[in-house]
C-alpha positions in Angstrom: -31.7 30.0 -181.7 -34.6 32.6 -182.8 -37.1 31.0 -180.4 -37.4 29.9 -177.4 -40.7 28.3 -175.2 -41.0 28.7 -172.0 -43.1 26.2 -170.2 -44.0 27.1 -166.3 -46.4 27.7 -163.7 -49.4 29.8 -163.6 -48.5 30.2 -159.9 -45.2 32.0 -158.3 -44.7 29.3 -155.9 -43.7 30.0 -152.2 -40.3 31.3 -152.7 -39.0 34.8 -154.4 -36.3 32.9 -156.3 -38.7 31.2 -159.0 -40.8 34.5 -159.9 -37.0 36.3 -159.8 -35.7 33.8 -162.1 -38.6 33.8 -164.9 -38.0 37.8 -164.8 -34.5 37.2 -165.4 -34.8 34.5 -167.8 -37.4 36.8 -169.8 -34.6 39.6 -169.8 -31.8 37.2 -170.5 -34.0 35.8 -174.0 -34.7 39.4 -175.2 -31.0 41.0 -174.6 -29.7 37.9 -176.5 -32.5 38.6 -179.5 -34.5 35.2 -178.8 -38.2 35.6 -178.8 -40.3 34.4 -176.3 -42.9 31.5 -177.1 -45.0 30.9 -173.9 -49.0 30.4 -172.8 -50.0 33.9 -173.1 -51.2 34.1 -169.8 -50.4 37.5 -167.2 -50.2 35.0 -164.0 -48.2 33.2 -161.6 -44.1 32.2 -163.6 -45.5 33.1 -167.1 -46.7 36.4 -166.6 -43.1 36.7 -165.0 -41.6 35.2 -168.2 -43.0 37.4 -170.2 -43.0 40.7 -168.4 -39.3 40.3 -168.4 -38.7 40.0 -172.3 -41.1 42.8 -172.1 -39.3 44.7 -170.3 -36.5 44.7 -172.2 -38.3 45.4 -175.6 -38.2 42.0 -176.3 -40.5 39.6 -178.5 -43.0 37.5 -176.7 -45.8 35.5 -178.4 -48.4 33.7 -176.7 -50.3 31.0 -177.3 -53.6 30.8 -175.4 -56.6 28.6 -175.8 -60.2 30.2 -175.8 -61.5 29.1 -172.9 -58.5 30.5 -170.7 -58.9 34.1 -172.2 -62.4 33.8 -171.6 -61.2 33.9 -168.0 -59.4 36.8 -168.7 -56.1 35.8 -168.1 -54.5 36.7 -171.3 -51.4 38.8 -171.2 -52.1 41.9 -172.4 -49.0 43.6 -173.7 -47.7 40.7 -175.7 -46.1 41.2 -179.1 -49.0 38.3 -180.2 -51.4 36.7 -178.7 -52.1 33.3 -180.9 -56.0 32.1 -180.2 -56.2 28.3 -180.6 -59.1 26.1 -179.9 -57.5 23.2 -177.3 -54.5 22.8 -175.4 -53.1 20.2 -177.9 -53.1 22.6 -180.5 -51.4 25.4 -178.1 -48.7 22.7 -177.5 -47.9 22.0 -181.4 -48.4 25.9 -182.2 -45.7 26.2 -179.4 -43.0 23.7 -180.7 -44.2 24.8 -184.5 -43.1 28.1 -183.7 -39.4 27.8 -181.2 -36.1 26.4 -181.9 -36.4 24.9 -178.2 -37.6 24.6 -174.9 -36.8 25.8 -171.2 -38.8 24.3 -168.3 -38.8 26.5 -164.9 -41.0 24.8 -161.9 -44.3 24.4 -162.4 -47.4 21.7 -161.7 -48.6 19.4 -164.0 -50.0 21.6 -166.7 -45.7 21.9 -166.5 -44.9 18.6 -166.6 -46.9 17.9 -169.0 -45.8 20.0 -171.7 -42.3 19.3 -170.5 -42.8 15.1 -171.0 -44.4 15.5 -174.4 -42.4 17.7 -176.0 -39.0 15.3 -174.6 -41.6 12.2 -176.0 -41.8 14.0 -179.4 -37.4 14.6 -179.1 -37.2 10.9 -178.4 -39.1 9.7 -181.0 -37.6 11.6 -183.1 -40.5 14.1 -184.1 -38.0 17.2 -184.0 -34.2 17.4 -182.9 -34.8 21.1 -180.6 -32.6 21.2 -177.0 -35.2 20.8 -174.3 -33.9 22.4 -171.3 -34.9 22.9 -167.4 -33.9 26.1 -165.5 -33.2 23.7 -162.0 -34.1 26.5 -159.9 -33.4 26.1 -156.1 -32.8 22.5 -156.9 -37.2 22.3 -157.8 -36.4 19.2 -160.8 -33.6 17.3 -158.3 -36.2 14.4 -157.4 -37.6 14.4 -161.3 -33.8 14.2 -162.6 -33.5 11.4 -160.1 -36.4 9.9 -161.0 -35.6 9.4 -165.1 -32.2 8.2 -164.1 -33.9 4.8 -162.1 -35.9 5.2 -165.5 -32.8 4.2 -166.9 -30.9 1.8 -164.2 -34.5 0.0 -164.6 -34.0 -0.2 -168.2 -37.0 1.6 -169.3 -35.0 5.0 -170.7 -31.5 4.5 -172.9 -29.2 6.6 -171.2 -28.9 8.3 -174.6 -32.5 9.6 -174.3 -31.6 10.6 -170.5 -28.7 12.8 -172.5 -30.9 14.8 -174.3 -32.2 16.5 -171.2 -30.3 19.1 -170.4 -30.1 20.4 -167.0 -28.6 23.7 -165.1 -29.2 26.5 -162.6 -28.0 28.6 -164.4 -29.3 30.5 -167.2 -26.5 31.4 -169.4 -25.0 27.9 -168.9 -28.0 26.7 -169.7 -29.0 28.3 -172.7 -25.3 27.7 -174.1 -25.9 23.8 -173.9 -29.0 24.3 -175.7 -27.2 25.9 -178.4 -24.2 23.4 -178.5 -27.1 20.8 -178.6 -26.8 17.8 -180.8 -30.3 15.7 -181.0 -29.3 11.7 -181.1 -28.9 9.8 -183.9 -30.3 6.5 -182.3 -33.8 5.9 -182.1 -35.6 4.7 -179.1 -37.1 0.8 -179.4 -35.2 -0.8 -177.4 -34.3 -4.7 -177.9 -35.1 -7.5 -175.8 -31.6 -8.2 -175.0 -30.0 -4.9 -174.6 -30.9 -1.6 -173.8 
């Protein structure tokens, strides 16, 4: 993997961990020579993100649309800062441009990103490991959630597979590189699932 996004919050959150953990993740990326594809923002987790492949002499590229700069809250050390007109196009310059994607917590901006990008995997718009850093557990009730998805019958438990979930960031980023996208497609049939 060259690239890497990084989908999180513009906010830190109320505990040390998450801010600590997009630091280290952002060191982590540029000591293993992965560059950093994220918002292009200075705040909250992604200014985090970033500051720590930054600080490290890492790559990091963001992807901003207009109207946030305006409110001047592009990052302003970045390796690139890529100007795009809506937020759709800053999520397909995102995936265009990474090999795969990490979610850390975040709010629905987050999720978001995070379900669209697993929609396009699923449907079999691109074959990249999607990832989420479970820091302090934040994802537990989500990762619940898409397994009743499945014992409900609306998810194939193959689909459920191509999430791939740790606490740790090295584990993590070693599934994402042993990673093989499905070979199954998603419609389901009436009679089985």
């Amino acid at each position: 993997m060259k690239s890497i996004t990084v989908f999180c919050g513009s906010s830190f959150g109320t505990d040390d961990i998450f801010k600590e953990q997009a630091f280290l993740l952002g060191q982590t990326l540029a000591k293993q020579d992965i560059q950093l594809i994220y918002g292009g923002a200075d705040v909250g987790l992604m200014g985090a993100v970033a500051d720590g492949t930054l600080s490290e002499g890492g790559k990091a590229t963001g992807v901003l649309p207009h109207f946030l700069q305006s409110k001047e809250i592009a990052h302003k050390n970045l390796t690139e800062l890529i100007l795009v007109e809506t937020m759709h196009e800053r999520k397909t310059k995102m995936n265009d441009l990474c090999d795969g994607v990490i979610v850390l917590p975040g709010g629905y901006g987050t999720l978001e990103e995070f379900f669209e990008m697993i929609t396009w995997a699923q449907l079999g718009l691109h074959k990249k490991p999607i990832g989420i850093l479970n820091i302090d557990g934040f994802y537990d009730d989500l990762i619940k959630l898409v397994q009743t998805m499945v014992d409900k019958g609306f998810l194939k438990q193959v689909n459920r597979d191509m999430l791939l979930i740790n606490n740790s960031i090295d584990e993590l980023l070693e599934k994402m590189r042993n990673y093989e996208a499905p070979t199954i497609g998603k419609w389901i049939s009436k009679d089985k699932v």
